[in-house]
N, C-alpha and C positions, 0 to 999 in steps of 0.2 A: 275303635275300628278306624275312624278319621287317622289316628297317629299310624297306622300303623300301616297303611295306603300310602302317607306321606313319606314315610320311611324307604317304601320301595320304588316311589316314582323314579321313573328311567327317561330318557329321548324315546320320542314316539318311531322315526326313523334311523336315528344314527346309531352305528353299531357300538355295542358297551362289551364290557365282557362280564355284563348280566352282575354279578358280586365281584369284588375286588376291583386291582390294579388294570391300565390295559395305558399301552404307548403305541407303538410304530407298527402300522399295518404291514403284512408281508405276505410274500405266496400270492399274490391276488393272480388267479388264472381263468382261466374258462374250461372246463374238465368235462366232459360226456355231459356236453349240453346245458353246463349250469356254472354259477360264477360261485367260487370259491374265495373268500378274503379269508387270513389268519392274520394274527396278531400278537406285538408283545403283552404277555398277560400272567399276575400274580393273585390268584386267585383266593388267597389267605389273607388280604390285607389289601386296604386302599392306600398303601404306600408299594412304591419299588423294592423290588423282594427275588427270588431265585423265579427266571425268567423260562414261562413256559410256552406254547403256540395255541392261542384260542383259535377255533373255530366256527365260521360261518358259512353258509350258502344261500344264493339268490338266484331268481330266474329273472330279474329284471331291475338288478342293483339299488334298488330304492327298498325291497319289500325283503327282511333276513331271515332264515332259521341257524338258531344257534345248533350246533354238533360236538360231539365229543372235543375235551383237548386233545389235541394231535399230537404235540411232545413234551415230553415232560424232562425236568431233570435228573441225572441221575448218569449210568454206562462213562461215567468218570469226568460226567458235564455236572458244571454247580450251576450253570444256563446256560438254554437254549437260545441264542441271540438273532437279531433280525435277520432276514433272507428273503429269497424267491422262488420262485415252482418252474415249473416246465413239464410238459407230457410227453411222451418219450416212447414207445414200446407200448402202448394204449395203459400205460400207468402214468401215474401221476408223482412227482419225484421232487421235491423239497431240498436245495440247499441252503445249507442256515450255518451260522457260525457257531461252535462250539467254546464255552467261555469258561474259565479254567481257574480259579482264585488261586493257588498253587502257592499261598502263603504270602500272597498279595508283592506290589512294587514290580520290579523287572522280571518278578515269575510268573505273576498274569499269563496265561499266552488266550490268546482269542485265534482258532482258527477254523476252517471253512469245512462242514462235515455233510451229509448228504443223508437222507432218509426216503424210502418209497413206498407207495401203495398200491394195493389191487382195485381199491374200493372207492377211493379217495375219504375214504374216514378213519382207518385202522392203517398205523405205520412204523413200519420197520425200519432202524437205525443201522447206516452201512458202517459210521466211525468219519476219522479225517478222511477227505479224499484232497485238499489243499493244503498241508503240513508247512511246518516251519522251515523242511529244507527245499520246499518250493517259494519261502519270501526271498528273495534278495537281499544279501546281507547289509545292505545299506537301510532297511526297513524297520521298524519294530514289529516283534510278536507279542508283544502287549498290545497295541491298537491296529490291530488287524480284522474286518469284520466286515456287513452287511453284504454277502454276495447277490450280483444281480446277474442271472442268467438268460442268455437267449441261443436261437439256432442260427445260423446262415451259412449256406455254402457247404454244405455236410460237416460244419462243424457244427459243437457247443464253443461258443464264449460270456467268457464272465467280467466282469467289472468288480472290485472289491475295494475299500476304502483301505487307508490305510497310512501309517507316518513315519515320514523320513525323522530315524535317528537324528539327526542334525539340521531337524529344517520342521517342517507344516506337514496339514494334511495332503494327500494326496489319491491317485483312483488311479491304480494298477488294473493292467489285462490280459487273462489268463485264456488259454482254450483247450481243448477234449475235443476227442472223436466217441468217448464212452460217459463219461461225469462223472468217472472214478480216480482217474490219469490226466494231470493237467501240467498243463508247461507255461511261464511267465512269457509274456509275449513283450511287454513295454510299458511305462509310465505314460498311461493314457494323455495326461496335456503337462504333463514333462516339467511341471515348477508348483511353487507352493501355495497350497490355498492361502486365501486373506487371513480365515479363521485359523484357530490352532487343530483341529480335527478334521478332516470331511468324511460323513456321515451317510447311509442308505443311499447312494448310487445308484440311477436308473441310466439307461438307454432305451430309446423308442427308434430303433431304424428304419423305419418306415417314415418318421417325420424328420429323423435326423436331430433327435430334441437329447440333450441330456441333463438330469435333473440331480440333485446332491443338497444334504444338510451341510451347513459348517458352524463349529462347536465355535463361542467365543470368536466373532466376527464385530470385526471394529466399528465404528459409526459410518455412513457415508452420507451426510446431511440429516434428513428427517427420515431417511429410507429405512435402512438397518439397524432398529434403534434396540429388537427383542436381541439377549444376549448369543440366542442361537437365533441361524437365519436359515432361507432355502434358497437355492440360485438354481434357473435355468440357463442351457446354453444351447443357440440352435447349429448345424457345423455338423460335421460328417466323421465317421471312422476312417483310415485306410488301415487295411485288415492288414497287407503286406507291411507297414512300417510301428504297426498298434498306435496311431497317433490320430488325436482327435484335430483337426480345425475347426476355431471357433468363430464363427461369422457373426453374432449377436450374442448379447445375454441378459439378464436381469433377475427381480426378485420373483418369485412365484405366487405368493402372497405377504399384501402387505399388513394383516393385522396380528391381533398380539398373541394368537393360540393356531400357529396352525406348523407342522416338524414333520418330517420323513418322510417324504411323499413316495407312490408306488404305484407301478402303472401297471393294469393287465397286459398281458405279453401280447403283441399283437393286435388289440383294441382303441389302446393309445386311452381309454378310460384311466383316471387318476385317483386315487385314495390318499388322504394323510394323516397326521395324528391332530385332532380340533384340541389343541393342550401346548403347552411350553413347560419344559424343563424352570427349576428354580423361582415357581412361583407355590401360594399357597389355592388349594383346588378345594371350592367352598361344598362342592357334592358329595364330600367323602361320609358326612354326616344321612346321607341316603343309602348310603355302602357300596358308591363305586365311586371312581377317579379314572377317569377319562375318557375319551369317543374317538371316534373316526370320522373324518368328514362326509356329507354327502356325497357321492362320486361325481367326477366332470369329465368331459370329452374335451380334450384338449386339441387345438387346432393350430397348427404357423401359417402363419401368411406372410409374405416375405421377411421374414426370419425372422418373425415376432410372434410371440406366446400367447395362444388368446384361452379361454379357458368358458365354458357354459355349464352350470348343474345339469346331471341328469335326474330334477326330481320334476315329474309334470301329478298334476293334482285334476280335482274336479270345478271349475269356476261356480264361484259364489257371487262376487260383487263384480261388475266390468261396466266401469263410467269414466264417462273424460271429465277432466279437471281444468275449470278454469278460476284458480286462484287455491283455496282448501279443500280436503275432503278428509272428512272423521270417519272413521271405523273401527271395529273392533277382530282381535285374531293375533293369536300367539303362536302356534302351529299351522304350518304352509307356507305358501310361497306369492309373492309380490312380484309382480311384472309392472315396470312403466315405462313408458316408451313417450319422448320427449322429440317437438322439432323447435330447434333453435332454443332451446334452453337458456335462460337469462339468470335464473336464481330458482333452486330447490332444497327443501328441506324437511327429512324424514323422520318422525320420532314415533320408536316401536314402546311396548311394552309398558304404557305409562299405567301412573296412577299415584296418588297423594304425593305429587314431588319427582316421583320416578319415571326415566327416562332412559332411551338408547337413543342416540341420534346421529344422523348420517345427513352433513350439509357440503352443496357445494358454495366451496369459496375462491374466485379467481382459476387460477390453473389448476384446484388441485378437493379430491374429496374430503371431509374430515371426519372424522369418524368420532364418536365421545362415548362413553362409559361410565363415566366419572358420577352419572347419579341411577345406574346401573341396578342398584341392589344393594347386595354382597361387597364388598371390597377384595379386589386382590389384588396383592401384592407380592413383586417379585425383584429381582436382584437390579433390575435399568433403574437408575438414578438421573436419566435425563431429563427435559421440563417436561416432554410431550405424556411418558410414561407417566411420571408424577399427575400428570391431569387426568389419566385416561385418554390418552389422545392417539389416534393413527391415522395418518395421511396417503391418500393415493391419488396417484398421476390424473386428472382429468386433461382431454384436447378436448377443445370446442371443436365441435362439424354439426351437420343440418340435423343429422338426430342421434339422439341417447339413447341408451338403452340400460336401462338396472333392473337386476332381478335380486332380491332378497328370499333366503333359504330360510326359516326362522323354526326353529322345536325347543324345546323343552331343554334349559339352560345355554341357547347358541345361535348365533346367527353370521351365516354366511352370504356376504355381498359379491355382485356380480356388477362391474360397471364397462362396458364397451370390452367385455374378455376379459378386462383388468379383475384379482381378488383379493377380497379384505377379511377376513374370517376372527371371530371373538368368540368369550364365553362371556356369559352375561346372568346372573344371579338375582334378578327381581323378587317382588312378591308371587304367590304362585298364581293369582288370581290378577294380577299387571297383564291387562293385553287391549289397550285402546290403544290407537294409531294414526296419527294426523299424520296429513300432505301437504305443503306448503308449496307452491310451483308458480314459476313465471315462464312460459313457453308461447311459443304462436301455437302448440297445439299440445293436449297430453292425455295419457289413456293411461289409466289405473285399473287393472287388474289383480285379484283374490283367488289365489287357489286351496282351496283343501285337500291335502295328501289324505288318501283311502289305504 
């Protein structure tokens, strides 16, 4: 009975696609009163397989009911590929890119198809409404994909990834007055990604944020080390010339499992994939592979990205800290709030040996893995990777703030808006938790997610 418990343990809060495969959250919308996430999802296997659209809904983005799959493959699609929602006409309307193997190499084509509902559970596929003789023939229809949809102005416009024949990734912009009829408007920021791909494209116009994977993205110090990255940019559209200025940018998160990010339309709420491409996923022996992260509210403040979970819990432990504090808890969330911080250091999950730990060093956080559990391993051959190591930015000022996400194989950090996000493989009964802190003052906080 034991084994067999153990066999189906899931994340208590992060969405899974319940059995099998799941990657790049997509569709995440807000529909008659409730939030919708979908997701890439292979439901036969915890490997990547013929990609289909899982299913979820929430009324308060922390608490899920799984729902029917919404697409499947097949009407002359071998997948259904990532995308996003929009409500429209009081339905609810899905475009997603249709992916084509067509005897593989240059006959790939990937391109951008549309499906709607009455119901928001039950949907009907319209076919391409973005075809190949809407790319630009300087383009490929081979990597043509992740459309991101919004409204302004009595338009629809879209954002689509996509790569120059003779050059990188890049993020073309399309617009509609229906979501059936669309016309290329402009090479969104007009030159080439760093990486060789760019991947899931978001726009938030409301903050003026725009967010994007990029495949095979080179080192830039200790920053960019996983082989795929995610970059924000914050900067504005002008609709009349399709061109984006970019005033700031950077990474979105810095640790080793987190791809695709995707924001509800108008919310500015964030979802991504808590996983990386090219690595070995130690869950697949429970019969799933992969999650979606916690959701975050994402915020700029002068053209800088700040990011907070939305998961709040019921306090259990709330004491100040001066010098250690032991505790126990592997599910929920950590709050500590720091003034004048001199020296801190977190270790989640322990036991006989085992450790996650999150210390600050100098200007910068460090994050460790390395006596984690599980081992994984994936294609970064750099030292930090080889250690389990991931670094993020700390500035000294009067007070810190970290909140730590922590469920069942994951844990998502929160430092000053900055994020770090891992998957982490302990034993399943690892959940003591030391504090270590030098501050003039500090307050450690235990939540338990209900």
């Amino acid at each position: 009975m034991e084994e067999k418990k153990e066999k189906m343990l899931r994340p208590i809060f992060h969405v899974t696609g319940g059995n099998g495969w799941i990657n790049d959250p997509n569709g995440l919308v807000l529909y008659k009163g409730r939030y919708h996430a979908f997701y890439q999802h292979y439901p036969h296997d915890v490997h990547w397989g013929p990609m289909h659209w899982g299913h979820v809904v929430s009324d308060d983005l922390l608490h899920w009911e799984r729902l029917p799959i919404a697409l499947y493959p097949g009407d002359g699609e071998d997948g259904c590929f990532s995308g996003s929602a929009i409500v429209w006409q009081d339905k609810l309307w899905l475009l997603y890119t249709g992916f084509s193997e067509n005897g593989g190499g240059e006959n790939i084509r990937q391109l951008q198809c549309l499906a709607s509902s009455d119901d928001g559970v039950h949907f009907t596929k319209h076919g391409v409404v973005i075809g190949e003789k809407d790319l630009p023939a300087e383009y490929s229809p081979c990597d043509f994909r992740d459309p991101k949809v919004w409204c302004k102005d009595g338009w629809f416009w879209c954002i689509v990834a996509a790569r120059a024949k003779e050059g990188r990734g890049r993020i073309l912009l399309y617009r509609s007055q229906d979501l059936f009829s669309w016309e290329f408007v402009n090479d969104l920021l007009g030159e080439d990604s760093l990486g060789i791909m760019i991947e899931c494209p978001d726009y938030i116009e409301e903050k003026g944020l725009l967010l994007c994977g990029e495949q095979f993205q080179p080192h830039e110090g200790n920053t960019h080390l996983n082989v795929h990255t995610t970059r924000w940019y914050s900067g504005s559209i002008d609709y009349q010339t399709g061109r984006f200025t970019v005033k700031n940018r950077g990474i979105i998160d810095y640790g080793f499992d987190f791809y695709a990010p995707q924001t509800f339309a108008y919310d500015g709420a964030m979802m991504g994939w808590l996983q990386m491409w090219d690595r070995n996923i130690p869950s697949e022996k429970y019969g799933f592979a992969g999650m979606l992260t916690a959701a975050r509210k994402l915020t700029v403040k002068d053209d800088e990205l700040y990011q907070e979970p939305i998961v709040k819990g019921e306090t259990v432990v709330e004491q100040e800290v001066n010098g250690r504090i032991c505790d126990s808890g592997k599910i929920g969330v950590l709050r500590i709030t720091a003034d004048n911080v001199k020296s801190l250091r977190l270790a989640l999950r322990q036991k006989d040996g085992q450790q996650t730990t999150l210390a600050l060093d100098g200007d910068e956080w460090v994050f460790n893995r390395s006596l984690s559990g599980e081992s994984m391993v994936g294609v970064e051959k750099d030292a930090d990777s080889l250690a389990g190591i991931r670094r993020m930015p700390f500035k000294k000022a009067a007070h810190t703030e970290l909140i730590v996400v922590m469920d069942e194989f994951s844990v998502e950090i929160f430092a000053d808006g900055k994020a770090l996000s891992a998957t982490v493989y302990p034993d399943l009964d690892a959940d003591k938790i030391t504090l270590d802190v030098d501050a003039d003052y500090c307050k450690y906080v235990r939540e338990k997610v209900l």
